[in-house]
C-alpha positions, 0 to 999 in steps of 0.5 A: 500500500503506497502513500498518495503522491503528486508531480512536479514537472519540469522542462530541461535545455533540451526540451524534454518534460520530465516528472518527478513524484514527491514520493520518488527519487527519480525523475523520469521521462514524459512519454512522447520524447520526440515532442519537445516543449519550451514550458509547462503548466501543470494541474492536479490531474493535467499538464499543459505546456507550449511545444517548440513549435508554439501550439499547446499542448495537454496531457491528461492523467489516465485513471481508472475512470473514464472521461464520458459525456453524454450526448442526448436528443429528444424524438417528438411526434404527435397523435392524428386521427388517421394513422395515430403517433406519427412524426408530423408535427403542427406548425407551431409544434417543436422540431421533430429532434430537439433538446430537452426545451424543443427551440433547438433542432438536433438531429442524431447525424448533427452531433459530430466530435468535438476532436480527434481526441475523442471516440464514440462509445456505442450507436445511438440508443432509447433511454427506458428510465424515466425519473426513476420508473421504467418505460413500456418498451420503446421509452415513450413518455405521453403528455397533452401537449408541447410542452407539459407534464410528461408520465410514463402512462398512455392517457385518451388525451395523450395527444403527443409523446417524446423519447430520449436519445442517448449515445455516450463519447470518451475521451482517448487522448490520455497519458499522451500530449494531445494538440489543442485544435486552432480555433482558426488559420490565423498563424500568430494568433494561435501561436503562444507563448506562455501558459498557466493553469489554475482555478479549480479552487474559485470559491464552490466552482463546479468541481472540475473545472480549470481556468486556462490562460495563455499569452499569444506571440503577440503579447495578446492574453488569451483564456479557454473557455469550458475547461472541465473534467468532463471537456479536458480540452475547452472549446474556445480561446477568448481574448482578454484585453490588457493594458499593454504587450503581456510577457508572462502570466500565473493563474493560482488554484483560487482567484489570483492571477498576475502577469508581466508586462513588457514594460516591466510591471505586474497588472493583476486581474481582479473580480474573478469568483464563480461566475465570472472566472475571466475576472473584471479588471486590471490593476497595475502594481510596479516594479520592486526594483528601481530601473529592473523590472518584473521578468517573472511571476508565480502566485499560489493559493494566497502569495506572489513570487517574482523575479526581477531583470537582475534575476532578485526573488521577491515576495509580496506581502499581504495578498488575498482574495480580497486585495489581489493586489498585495500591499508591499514586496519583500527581498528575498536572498538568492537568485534565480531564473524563475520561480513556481508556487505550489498547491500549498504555496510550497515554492521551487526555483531554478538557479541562476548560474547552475540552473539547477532546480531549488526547493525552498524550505520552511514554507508554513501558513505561518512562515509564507516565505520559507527559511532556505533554498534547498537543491533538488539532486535527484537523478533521472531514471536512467541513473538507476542502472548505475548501481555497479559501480559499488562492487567494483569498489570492493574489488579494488579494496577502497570499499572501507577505506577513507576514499569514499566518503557521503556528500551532504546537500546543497543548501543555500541559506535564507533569509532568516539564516545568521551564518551557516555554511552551503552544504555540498550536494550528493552526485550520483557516482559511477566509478567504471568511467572515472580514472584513479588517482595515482593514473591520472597524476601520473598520466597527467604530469604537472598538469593535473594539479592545474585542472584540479585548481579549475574544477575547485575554482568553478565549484566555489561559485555559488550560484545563488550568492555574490561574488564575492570571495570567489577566489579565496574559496577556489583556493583554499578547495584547491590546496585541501584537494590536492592533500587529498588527492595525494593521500589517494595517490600514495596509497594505491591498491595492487588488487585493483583490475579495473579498465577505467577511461578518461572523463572530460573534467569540464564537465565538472563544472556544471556541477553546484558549488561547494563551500569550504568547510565541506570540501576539505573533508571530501576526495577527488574521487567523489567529487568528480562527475561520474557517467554512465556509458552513452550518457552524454550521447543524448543532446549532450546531456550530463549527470545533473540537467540544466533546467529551462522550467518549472511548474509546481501546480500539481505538486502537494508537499505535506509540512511533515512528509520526507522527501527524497530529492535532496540524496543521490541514490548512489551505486555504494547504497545500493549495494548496501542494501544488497547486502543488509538483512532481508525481513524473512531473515529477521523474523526467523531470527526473532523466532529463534531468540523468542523461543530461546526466552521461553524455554529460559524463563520456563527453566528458571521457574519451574525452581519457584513454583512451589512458593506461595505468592508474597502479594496476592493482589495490587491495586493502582489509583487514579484521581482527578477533578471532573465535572459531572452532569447530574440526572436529576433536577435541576439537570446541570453540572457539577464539580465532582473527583473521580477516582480510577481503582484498578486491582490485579488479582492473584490470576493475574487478570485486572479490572476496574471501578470508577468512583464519582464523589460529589456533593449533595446537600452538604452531603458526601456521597459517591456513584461507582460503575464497574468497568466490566460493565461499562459498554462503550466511552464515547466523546460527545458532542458539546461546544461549552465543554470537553465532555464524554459519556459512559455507557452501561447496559441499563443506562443504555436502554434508559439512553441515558448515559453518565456524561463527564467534562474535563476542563481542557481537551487534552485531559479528556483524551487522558481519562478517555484512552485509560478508560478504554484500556481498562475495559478491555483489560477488564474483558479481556479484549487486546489486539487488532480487532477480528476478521468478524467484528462489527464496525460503526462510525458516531456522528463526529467521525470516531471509529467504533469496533464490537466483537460479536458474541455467538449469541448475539445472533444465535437463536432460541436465547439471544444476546440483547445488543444493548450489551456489546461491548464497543472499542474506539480505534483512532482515525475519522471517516463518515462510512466503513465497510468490511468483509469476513475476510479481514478487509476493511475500507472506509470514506472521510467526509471529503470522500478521500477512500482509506484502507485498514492496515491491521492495527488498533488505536491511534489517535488520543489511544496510545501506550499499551492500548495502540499498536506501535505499527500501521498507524499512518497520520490521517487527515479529513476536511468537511464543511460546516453550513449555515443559512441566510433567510431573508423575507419579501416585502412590498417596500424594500423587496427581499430584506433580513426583516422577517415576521415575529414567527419567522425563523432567524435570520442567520440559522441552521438547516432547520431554523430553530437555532441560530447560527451566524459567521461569528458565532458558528464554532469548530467540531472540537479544538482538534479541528481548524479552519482552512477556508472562509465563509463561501456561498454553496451553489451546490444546495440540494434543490438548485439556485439562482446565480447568487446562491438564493432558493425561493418558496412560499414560506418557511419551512417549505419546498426550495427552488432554485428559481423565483416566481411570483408566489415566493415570498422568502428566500435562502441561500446557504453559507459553506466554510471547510475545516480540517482534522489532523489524527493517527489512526491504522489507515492508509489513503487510497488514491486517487479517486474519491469515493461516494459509496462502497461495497465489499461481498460479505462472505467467501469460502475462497482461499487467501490469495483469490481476490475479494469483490469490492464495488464502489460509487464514486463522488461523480456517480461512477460505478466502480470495481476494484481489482486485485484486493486480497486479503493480504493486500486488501487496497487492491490494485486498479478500479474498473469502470462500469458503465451505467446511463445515470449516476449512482448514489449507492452499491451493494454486493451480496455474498454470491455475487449479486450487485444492487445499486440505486441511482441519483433518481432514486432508482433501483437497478441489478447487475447481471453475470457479475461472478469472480470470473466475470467481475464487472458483469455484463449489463444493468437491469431496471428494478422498479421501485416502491410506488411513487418512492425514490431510494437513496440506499440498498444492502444485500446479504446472503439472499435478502435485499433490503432498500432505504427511502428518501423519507426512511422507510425500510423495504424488503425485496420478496420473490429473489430465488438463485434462479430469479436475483431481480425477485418479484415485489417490494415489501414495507417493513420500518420506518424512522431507519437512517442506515441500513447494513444486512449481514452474511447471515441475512442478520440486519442492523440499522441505524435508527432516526427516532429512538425513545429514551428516558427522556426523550428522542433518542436519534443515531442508535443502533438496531438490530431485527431480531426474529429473521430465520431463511423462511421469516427473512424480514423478522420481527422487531427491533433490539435497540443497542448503543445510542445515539449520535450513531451514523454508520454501521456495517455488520457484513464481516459477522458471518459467526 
């Protein structure tokens, strides 16, 4: 399972695009090395880039999911007398093919592609699905005239029909660079110059979409229009008109744009948001430097870098969406030939001597600037061959020897640096090509000592700093290497047989400087460039580029995450590892040893056994000050001290009472809870307090926990991971969970596991499920599934997919209650909503006034409470902002262009759309926070998912491969390839191709895939087998009348579905012979999720759940009576709750 990664892409003198990951070492060739490019600009999933023959040029990730679009038109006719529907329409009718409105004419050999990128999936085809019911064969729907009112049913006054029309076209031109089609023969027009991408960011723009702008050979600024996921190409160049000739331009993954003048200054767009991504105006902002002007610009997120004609970095201070503009520049030590900002405003440079590429260190949202400038000394993958050269080493004797020594990076200090020496950059050795020292001081004569003295004095120039000391430097490198050098020379090995050939020594010098301090400890032997054979042979190339460009516009640097650009992957390392303990050698040794201790601790006390124990038990004590919410009246909180006593006994086995002493009338008096008892330790939700509940089986049916604060989050994460590890301890529960737990996820994202009991599903003496005992495993997701298999994945409220790795704990769970592997650092990003109301009136029109009985202004989804900017707080401390208060245009129920929905009053049905009888409006306000936590998950990339779906059960072996379907946040379907159960991630996904979006997938324990469209359809996949794993086509299942589903989960032989308004339905008649079955059957209603077992066994989570006293909503069920011939059972047992949001049960097949 491999780390997500990103690209940074750059352009070397010869023209050819290299890549480079963030989680490699190498770069390595863009495929299509005959094209070769003066620049690019590159994006999360594209690159686009200007070839040496001034067109542009893009380059689109292949990925699992196709890019598809949907072509449609509509098929009209109207009834007559004589020969009933037919194609002649009325005068005043719409045309015979058009769209969805009738104006536009389009018949089926109109649509033609866009490019030759493109390709046609399939002929042209009737969709039978209408809003979520099928059609009679031949997908007519019937309405009493253009237009109206359309149904699936044939009325006496159906007077006209139509159908849909659908064919679907993909785009092919992927992992290649695909030639943008000229808009028009006009030779310089669309010849460019320049390129930037960005803007996929823009405050709630449609997700996909990209701004492109480019700068014509004439200084024109050009923008493409209609640049999304589904149109990766655009359509159109628009020009933008400017102030004057424009040089060079940046668009950043939000709102900034700048670019450079010809003239030397910097106009910046401003106005730019969601519907108006060409922005509105220029500004213009001057030069930094008096008499140099502005040669290059970058912009990230919320910073702007330039560099100026004497080849300074400058950083602009105060830039935002809401000033573009900036307020001042900062002078920023070092220089450079350009600069590129990345997606969290990490910055690269390339050198202005060596023209080495720079990674600028330190670069926080505290610290925009940085500290350093740290080369990037990576080699290309060509390199990776020359890793012989460290055995021929060894034979000539020098392998331990002080001849061969590790070179430290080069690092250019920055601006916030005192003093410190540049470090010396690792090269890349291949000691085959380079000849020893003794021959060439005796091949060379005196004159060897001269071409020393000018390789030192070219590396003592520091690119980057000024020229001053030059001289001292190239001297004082002189007289250590020629010391060292000698001390080379007079210690020749005779053993040594190795057929060396000469290096051209000039090439030295394209190599970065080297300060003093380092020098003096470092050979000529490593100090020299080495080659491969054939390695200059291609443009001239060397061990170390020189680079023209550079865009970091797809590259994400993590503050935290280790990268490997900054050490050479040399043949002596990897030789090394050649030579280093492999894993099966390591855990055959840890066996041995184990076994070893063992049998010497079993020695030693078979001499003791027959003494008593001098201490039958001990017991351990802590105590702490809490608060502690009273249940009775007056409910509120009060100051209480707890006390943890935790004894072992004589067996050896521990358990644990909590002790509550509080105050009640001047009277002392206590609560104790045996932890043995205790049922779970959640944290709860609470903005004024830092408060968790326990849980017991009584306190469980009464829904009425005891609930405890503690004044600081931290101490809380104390008490909660002690009191987890002790009701394990207390239960006996250690270690990851098993293959048949049942996992559930609270409304705040906490992970929760239960080992299920035999009994909780054995019949005639169940288990009550208010009695399953729940553990926390660190992490944060909003859904989980798994299999009997071991085989754990879930999604995070951003949709980012995660797998299981086999641990336990993480998160605030740490010491002997977490495991010391596979915990990985996992973050997630939702947002938080809010809504503006407003009500009409006949003076002022719309306005924040509303009447007495209104809702508040500024409130919730519901209007009961009130929610403004200021007031609307963050989950808990552990989350943090990473985004401003935005307006959401993505509201279910559409809007208008300013985000408003209009109905008739509150609460009512919205509409994206005014009309006369709406007499109030809303729109809803969005702001993204982020968590940052441990826990035993690894990213899944890099398709985001919606749903997820893992077959239950198998009787396969270990090594054959688990089914597992996914929807992804587009409504793609998908199948996961090669996820066993020792690499349960899998390898690639599958597309399945389907006529609509999905929402939700499941697949049952033989094979038997369910899914429910965006329009609450429910549909079958036909032939789907561990063969066959895609299956071959959908079949349309209807759906209960006049009910549109959101949810479906198959298990052994039942399928159950979930409606939009919570009711719960069976599907009756399924047989092996017949897996579509026959009718829907009610079962339940007030049911949020749903989960239905190997065993056919069904959990849910409930909406409305009576407690003590009151609602309780989120609480686990379980359908208690469900044999094979009473599949829908019973009743309900109410478990754990509430606050629950997900539970899966598809791995309890005990």
């Amino acid at each position: 399972m491999a780390m997500p990664s990103s690209l940074l892409w750059a352009v070397d003198n010869f023209g050819r695009v290299y890549t480079l990951s963030t989680v490699g070492q190498y770069w390595e060739l863009c495929k299509d090395p005959q094209l070769k490019f003066k620049r690019v600009s590159a994006a999360k999933q594209c690159c686009w880039g200007i070839a040496c023959d001034d067109e542009v040029y893009t380059y689109v990730f292949s990925g699992d999911v196709p890019i598809r679009n949907q072509e449609e038109t509509y098929e009209n006719q109207r009834w007559n007398p004589v020969g009933g529907f037919c194609e002649k329409l009325l005068p005043s009718d719409r045309w015979q093919w058009s769209d969805v409105s009738g104006l536009k004419h389009q018949q089926l050999d109109e649509f033609t592609l866009p490019s030759p990128h493109w390709e046609w999936e399939s002929d042209w085809y009737v969709d039978e699905n209408f809003e979520g019911e099928p059609t009679e064969k031949g997908g007519w729907t019937y309405a009493l005239d253009f237009p109206s009112t359309y149904t699936t049913d044939k009325k006496w006054n159906s007077y006209v029909r139509r159908r849909r029309w659908i064919r679907y076209r993909r785009y092919k031109s992927r992992d290649v660079w695909a030639k943008i089609i000229p808009d028009c023969y006009d030779v310089l027009q669309n010849c460019f110059n320049d390129i930037s991408v960005g803007g996929w960011e823009i405050t709630d723009e449609p997700l996909g979409h990209l701004s492109v702008w480019a700068v014509s050979l004439r200084g024109k600024v050009c923008y493409r229009e209609n640049v999304c996921h589904h149109n990766p190409e655009g359509s159109t160049w628009s020009f933008i008109t400017t102030p004057s000739e424009v040089v060079q331009i940046s668009c950043g993954p939000c709102d900034l744009l700048w670019a450079t003048l010809l003239e030397g200054q910097a106009i910046v767009r401003e106005g730019i948001d969601r519907n108006n991504p060409q922005g509105i105006s220029w500004s213009i902002v001057e030069s930094p430097s008096f008499g140099n002007g502005i040669m290059h610009v970058s912009v990230g997120v919320d910073v702007v870098w330039c560099v100026t004609e004497d080849r300074k970095v400058w950083f602009r201070r105060g830039v935002n969406s809401h000033n573009p503009c900036g307020t001042s520049w900062i002078e920023m030590v070092g220089e450079m030939m350009m600069v590129t900002v990345g997606l969290n405003n990490q910055v690269w440079g390339i050198g202005r001597n060596d023209r080495a590429i720079y990674f600028r260190e330190g670069v926080t949202p505290s610290e925009l600037t940085g500290k350093t400038w740290k080369e990037i000394v990576s080699g290309r993958e060509s390199d990776k061959s020359q890793t012989g050269s460290s055995t021929s080493l060894v034979s000539a004797g020098c392998f331990f020897t002080d001849d061969i020594q590790n070179q430290t990076n080069a690092v250019i200090q920055g601006d916030t640096d005192t003093s410190s020496d540049t470090e010396l950059p690792s090269v890349p050795m291949n000691l085959a090509n380079t000849p020893p020292m003794g021959a060439a001081a005796s091949s060379s004569g005196n004159g060897t000592g001269n071409q020393t003295a000018e390789i030192h004095a070219s590396f003592a120039v520091d690119p980057l700093d000024s020229d001053q000391g030059e001289t001292t430097v190239a001297s004082t490198s002189n007289e250590k290497a020629n010391l060292e050098m000698h001390k080379s020379s007079t210690n020749p090995n005779p053993s040594a047989e190795l057929h060396w050939t000469n290096v051209d020594l000039k090439e030295a010098q394209k190599h970065p400087v080297l300060s003093t301090s380092t020098f003096a400890e470092t050979p000529i032997l490593s100090s020299l460039g080495m080659f491969s054979e054939g390695a200059e042979e291609q443009d001239g190339a060397d061990e170390h580029p020189q680079w023209a460009w550079v865009s970091g516009g797809g590259c994400l640097v993590h503050l935290h995450s280790p990268l490997k650009w900054f050490t050479v992957p040399s043949g002596l390392s990897s030789f090394m590892q050649s030579l280093s303990i492999t894993p099966a050698q390591t855990a055959a040794w840890r066996k041995q040893i184990f076994q070893q201790l063992c049998g010497r601790i079993k020695r030693e006390l078979e001499n003791f056994e027959h003494y008593e124990q001098a201490i039958e038990q001990s017991v351990w004590v802590k105590t702490g000050t809490l608060q502690w919410w009273r249940n009775w009246k007056p409910y509120k909180w009060m100051d209480v001290r707890v006390t943890l006593e935790q004894f072992t006994g004589s067996d050896g086995m521990r358990d644990s009472i909590l002790f509550i002493y509080y105050m009640h009338q001047e009277e002392k008096k206590y609560i104790h809870i045996f932890l043995n008892e205790v049922t779970v330790v959640v944290e709860v939700l609470d903005e004024g307090k830092h408060s968790f509940a326990l849980y017991t089986p009584e306190r469980t049916e009464q829904r009425w926990p005891i609930r405890l604060a503690a004044s600081t989050e931290q101490e809380m994460h104390d008490w909660l991971s002690l009191l987890n590890m002790s009701c394990c301890e207390s239960r006996r529960i250690q270690g990851p969970p098993s293959h048949h737990a049942i996992w559930s996820v609270t409304c705040k994202g906490d992970i929760f596991v239960s080992e299920p009991s035999p009994e909780l599903e054995a019949r005639p003496h169940l288990m009550p499920c208010d009695q399953m005992f729940w553990r926390q495993v660190g992490g944060h997701l909003q859904l989980i599934e798994c299999n009997n298999r071991g085989v754990v994945w879930g999604i995070g409220d951003d949709h980012t997919a995660w797998v299981y790795t086999g641990g336990y704990g993480g998160g605030f769970i740490q010491g002997l209650g977490s495991s010391a592997d596979n915990i990985y650092t996992q973050s997630d990003v939702k947002c938080l909503y809010i809504y503006e109301n407003q009500r009409w009136n006949p003076v002022t029109g719309y306005s924040s006034r509303g009447l007495p009985t209104d809702r508040y202004m500024w409130s919730d989804a519901s209007g009961r409470q009130e929610c403004t900017k200021n007031n609307t707080k963050l989950p808990s401390p552990q989350w943090s902002w990473v985004s401003d208060w935005y307006i959401d245009f993505n509201t279910p129920g559409g809007t208008d262009e300013e985000g408003w929905q209009y109905a008739a009053d509150f609460p009512a049905s919205y509409h994206g759309y005014k009309s006369m009888k709406d007499f109030v409006r809303r729109r809803r306000w969005a702001r993204k926070c982020k968590i940052v936590t441990t826990g035993p998950w690894l990213e899944v990339p890099p398709v985001t998912l919606w749903d997820i779906s893992i077959i239950p059960s198998s009787d396969a072996d270990d090594e054959e491969a688990v089914a597992l379907w996914a929807i992804s946040d587009k409504g793609d379907v998908l199948c996961r390839l090669g996820v066993t159960q020792q690499n349960p991630s899998g390898t690639s996904w599958l597309h399945v191709g389907a006529d609509q979006p999905f929402i939700s997938i499941s697949i049952g324990a033989f094979y038997q895939v369910w899914g429910i469209a965006r329009d609450g359809s429910a549909f079958y996949r036909g032939s789907v087998s561990s063969k066959k794993p895609a299956g071959d086509s959908w079949y349309h299942i209807p759906s209960p009348r006049k009910r549109k589903l959101k949810q479906v989960s198959v298990g052994r032989m039942s399928v159950f579905v979930l409606d939009i308004n919570g009711n719960l339905w069976y599907r009756e008649g399924i047989t092996p012979d017949y897996p579509q079955g026959s009718t829907w059957d009610y079962v339940s209603n007030n049911i949020c999720k749903i989960s239905v077992g190997p065993l056919d066994q069904v959990w849910v989570i409930a909406d409305k759940v009576q407690g003590r006293h009151s609602l309780s909503r989120g609480t686990v069920c379980h359908r208690t009576g469900v044999q094979p011939m009473r599949p829908k059972g019973l009743t309900w047992d109410y478990g754990i709750g509430g606050g629950w949001e997900h539970i899966t049960v598809r791995g309890n097949a005990a």
